[in-house]
C-alpha positions in Angstrom: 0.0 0.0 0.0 2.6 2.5 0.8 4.5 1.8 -2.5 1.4 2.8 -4.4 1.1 6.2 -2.7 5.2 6.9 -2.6 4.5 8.3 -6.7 1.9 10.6 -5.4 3.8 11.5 -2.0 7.0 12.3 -4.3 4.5 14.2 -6.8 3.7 16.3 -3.8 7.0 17.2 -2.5 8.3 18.1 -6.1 5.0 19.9 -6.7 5.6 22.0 -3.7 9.0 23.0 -4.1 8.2 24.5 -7.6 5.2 26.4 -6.0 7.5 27.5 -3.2 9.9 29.1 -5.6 7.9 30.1 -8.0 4.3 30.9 -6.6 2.9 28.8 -9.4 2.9 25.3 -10.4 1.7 22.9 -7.8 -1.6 21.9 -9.9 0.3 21.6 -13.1 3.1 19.7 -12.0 1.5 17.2 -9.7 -0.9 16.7 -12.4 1.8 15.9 -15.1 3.9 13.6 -13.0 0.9 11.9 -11.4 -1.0 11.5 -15.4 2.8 10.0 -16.4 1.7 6.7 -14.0 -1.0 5.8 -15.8 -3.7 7.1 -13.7 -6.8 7.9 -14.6 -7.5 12.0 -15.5 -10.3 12.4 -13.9 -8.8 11.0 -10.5 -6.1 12.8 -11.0 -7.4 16.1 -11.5 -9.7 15.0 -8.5 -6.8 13.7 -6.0 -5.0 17.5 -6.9 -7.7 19.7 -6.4 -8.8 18.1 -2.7 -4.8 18.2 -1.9 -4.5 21.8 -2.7 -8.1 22.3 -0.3 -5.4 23.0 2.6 -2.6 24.4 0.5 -4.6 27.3 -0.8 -6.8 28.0 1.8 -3.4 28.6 4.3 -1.6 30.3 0.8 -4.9 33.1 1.0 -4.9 33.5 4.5 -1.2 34.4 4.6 -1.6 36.7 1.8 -4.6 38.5 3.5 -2.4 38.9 6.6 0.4 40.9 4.5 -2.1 43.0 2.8 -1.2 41.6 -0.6 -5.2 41.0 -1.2 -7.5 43.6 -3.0 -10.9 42.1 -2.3 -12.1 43.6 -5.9 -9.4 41.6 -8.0 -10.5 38.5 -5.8 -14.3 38.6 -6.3 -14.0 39.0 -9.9 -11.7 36.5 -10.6 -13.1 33.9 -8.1 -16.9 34.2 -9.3 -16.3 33.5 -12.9 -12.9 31.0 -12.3 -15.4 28.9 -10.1 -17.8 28.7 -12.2 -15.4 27.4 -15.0 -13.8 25.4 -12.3 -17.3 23.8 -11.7 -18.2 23.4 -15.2 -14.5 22.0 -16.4 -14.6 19.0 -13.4 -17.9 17.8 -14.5 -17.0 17.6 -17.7 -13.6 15.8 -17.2 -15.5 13.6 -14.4 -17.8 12.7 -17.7 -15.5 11.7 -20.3 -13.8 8.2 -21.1 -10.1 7.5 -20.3 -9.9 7.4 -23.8 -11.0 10.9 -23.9 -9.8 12.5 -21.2 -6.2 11.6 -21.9 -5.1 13.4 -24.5 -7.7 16.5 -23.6 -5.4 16.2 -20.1 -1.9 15.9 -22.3 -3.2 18.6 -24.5 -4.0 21.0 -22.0 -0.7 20.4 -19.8 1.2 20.5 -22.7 0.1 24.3 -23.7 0.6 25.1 -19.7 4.0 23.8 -20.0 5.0 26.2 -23.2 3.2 29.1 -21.0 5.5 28.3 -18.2 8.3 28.3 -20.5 7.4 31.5 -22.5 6.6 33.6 -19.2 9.9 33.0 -17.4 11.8 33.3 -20.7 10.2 36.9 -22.1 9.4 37.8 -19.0 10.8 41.5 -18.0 11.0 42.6 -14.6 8.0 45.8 -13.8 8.6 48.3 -11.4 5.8 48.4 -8.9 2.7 51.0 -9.2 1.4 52.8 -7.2 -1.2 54.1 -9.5 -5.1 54.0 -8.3 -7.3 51.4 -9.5 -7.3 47.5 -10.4 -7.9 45.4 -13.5 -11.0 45.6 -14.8 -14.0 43.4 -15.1 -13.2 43.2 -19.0 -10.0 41.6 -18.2 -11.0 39.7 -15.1 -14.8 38.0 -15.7 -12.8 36.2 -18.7 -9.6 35.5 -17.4 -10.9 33.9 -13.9 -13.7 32.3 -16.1 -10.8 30.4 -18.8 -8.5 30.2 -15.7 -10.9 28.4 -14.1 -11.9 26.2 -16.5 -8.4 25.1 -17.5 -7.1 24.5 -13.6 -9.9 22.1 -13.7 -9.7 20.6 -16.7 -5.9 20.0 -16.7 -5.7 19.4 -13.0 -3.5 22.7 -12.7 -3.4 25.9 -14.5 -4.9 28.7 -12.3 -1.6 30.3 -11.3 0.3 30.0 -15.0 -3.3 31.3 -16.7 -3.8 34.2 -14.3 -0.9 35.5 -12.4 0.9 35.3 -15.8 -1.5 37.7 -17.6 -1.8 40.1 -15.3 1.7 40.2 -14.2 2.2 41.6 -18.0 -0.6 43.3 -18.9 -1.9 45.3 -15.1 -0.7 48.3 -13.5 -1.1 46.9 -10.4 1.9 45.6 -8.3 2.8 42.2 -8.3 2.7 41.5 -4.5 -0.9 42.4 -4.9 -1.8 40.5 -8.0 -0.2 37.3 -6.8 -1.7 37.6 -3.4 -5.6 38.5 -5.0 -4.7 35.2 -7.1 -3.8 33.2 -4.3 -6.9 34.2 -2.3 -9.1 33.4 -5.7 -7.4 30.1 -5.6 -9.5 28.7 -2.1 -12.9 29.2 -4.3 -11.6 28.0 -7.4 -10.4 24.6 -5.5 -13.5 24.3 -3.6 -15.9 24.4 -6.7 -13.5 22.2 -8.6 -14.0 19.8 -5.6 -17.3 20.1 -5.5 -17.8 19.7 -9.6 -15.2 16.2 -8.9 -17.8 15.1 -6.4 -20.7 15.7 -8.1 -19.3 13.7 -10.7 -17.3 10.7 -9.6 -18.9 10.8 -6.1 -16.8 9.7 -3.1 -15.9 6.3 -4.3 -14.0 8.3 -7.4 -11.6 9.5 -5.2 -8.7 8.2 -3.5 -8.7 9.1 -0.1 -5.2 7.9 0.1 -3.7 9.0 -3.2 -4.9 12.7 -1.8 -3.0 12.2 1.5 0.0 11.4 0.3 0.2 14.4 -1.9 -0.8 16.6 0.5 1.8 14.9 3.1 4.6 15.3 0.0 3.5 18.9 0.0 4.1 19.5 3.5 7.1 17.9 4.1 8.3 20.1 1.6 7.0 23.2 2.2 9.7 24.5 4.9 12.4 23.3 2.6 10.8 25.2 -0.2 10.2 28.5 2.1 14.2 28.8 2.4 14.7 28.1 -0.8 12.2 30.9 -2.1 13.8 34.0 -3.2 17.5 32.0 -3.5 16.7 30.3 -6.6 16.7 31.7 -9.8 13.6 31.7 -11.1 13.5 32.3 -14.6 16.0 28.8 -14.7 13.9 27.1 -12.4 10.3 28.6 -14.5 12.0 27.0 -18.0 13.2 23.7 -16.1 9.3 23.1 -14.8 8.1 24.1 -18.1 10.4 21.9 -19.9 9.8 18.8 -17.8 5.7 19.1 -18.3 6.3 19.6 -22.3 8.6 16.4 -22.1 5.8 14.7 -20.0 3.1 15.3 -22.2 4.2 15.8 -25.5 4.4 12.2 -26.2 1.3 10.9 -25.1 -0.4 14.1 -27.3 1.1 13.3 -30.3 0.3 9.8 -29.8 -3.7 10.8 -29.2 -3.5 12.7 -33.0 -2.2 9.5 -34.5 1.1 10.5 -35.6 3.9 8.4 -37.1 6.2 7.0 -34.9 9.2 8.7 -36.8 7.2 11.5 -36.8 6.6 11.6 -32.8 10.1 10.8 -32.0 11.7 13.8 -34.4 9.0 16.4 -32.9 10.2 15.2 -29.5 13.9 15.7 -30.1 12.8 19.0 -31.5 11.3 19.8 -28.5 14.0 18.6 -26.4 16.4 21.2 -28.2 14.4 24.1 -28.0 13.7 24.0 -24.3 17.6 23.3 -23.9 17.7 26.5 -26.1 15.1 28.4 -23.4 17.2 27.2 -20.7 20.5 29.0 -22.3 18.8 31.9 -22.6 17.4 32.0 -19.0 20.8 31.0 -18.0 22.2 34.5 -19.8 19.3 37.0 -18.9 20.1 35.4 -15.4 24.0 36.1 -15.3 23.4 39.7 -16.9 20.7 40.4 -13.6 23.4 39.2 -11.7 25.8 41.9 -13.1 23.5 45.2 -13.4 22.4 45.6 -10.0 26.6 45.8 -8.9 26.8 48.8 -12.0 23.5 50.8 -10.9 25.0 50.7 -7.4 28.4 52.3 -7.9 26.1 54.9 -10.2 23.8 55.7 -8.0 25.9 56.0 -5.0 25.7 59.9 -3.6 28.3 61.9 -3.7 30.4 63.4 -0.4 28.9 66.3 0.5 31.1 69.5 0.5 32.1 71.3 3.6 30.5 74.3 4.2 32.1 77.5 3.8 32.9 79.3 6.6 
């Protein structure tokens, strides 16, 4: 019995340590190492959304307690994304294993090049202090697809969301990731509740969800020393590289392509994230370097004595 849950328990633990470095990634990659068993989608998705129940419930509460939370960004991304999230887990819970495989792979894969993209083209944004939040235009949508997708794929919310409106608001990160994290708790709960509704209790592994949730918390004070001290944008490309590599395969084989085919596009793929990673590894050696010259720039001057 506990070699059956040690996959999921290890899925936890390297699902948690990505989310504790990044602030994204715990649904995505869970869900991609946990589909790469063999295990059903549904269940999947399932056994990750009732794992994160305590995860992002303590994630929002510690963001309301810095004041990272603006309660207008949360309500309308967490109406509309748990809505989706309702609608995408009844779905999933509906469709065949035949069916819900390669929507699963499909959807993981596209999370996986998002992840890659973001932490490749990504540029850092001073911090605003302008008035005002997204709007609803902006919002409704995003939480609505958001939602729908974290469902769906098992993970998502965080590389859907917090990646758009890190690049496209005027409001300061702390804040956006924060009103995200808060969203999260609803988004999870509906999901839950859309997972019950369709597979009903006997659909889901009570233990399978421990064991990710005890992988998570084991490594979540490892992952709290380690935030800030890792470079992100190499650790971004590395999780984004290792969900295309988990999923690209068992997409390609869902369209029916030829073997040859398959196993070119795979070393294709293979090379370019390698080629992402260089690039991170540059842009993260040329951080390293600016902050020294802006420092010696912007030191001030002695003053001058004063005349007598």
């Amino acid at each position: 019995m506990v070699v059956e849950l040690l996959p999921a328990a290890i899925a936890g633990f390297l699902a948690q340590m990505v989310d504790g470095a990044l602030g994204m990634g715990y649904g995505v990659t869970s869900a991609s190492l946990l589909l790469a068993t063999g295990m059903a989608p549904a269940v999947v998705a399932a056994t990750v959304k009732f794992a994160q129940l305590g995860t992002t419930l303590a994630s929002g509460a510690s963001h309301w307690q810095a004041k990272n939370v603006e309660g207008r960004i949360v309500a309308r991304l967490a109406v509309p994304g748990g809505i989706g999230a309702l609608v995408g887990a009844t779905v999933l819970s509906a469709l065949s294993l035949d069916a819900a495989a390669p929507v699963m792979s499909a959807l993981l894969l596209a999370l996986g090049i998002l992840v890659v993209l973001r932490f490749t083209t990504r540029r850092d944004r001073a911090t605003t202090t302008a008035p005002g939040s997204p709007g609803g235009r902006l919002l409704i949508p995003l939480g609505l697809v958001g939602g729908l997708v974290d469902s769906t794929g098992g993970g998502g919310w965080g590389p859907v969301v917090t990646s758009t409106l890190l690049t496209s608001a005027r409001t300061a990160p702390r804040t956006v990731i924060g009103s995200v994290a808060a969203a999260e708790f609803v988004v999870t709960v509906c999901a839950s509740i859309g997972f019950l509704l369709g597979l009903g209790l006997g659909g889901v592994s009570l233990g399978l969800t421990l064991a990710l949730m005890i992988g998570g918390v084991l490594a979540a004070p490892i992952a709290a020393r380690l935030a800030g001290r890792l470079p992100a944008g190499m650790l971004g490309v590395l999780v984004g590289s290792l969900i295309i590599t988990l999923n690209l395969g068992p997409t390609l084989t869902a369209l029916a392509v030829a073997p040859p085919v398959r196993l070119a596009a795979q070393i294709v793929g293979a090379l370019l994230c390698l080629l992402f990673l260089v690039v991170a590894l540059r842009r993260h050696r040329a951080s390293r370097t600016q902050p020294a010259v802006i420092a010696v720039e912007d030191r001030p001057r002695p003053l001058s004595a004063p005349a007598p």
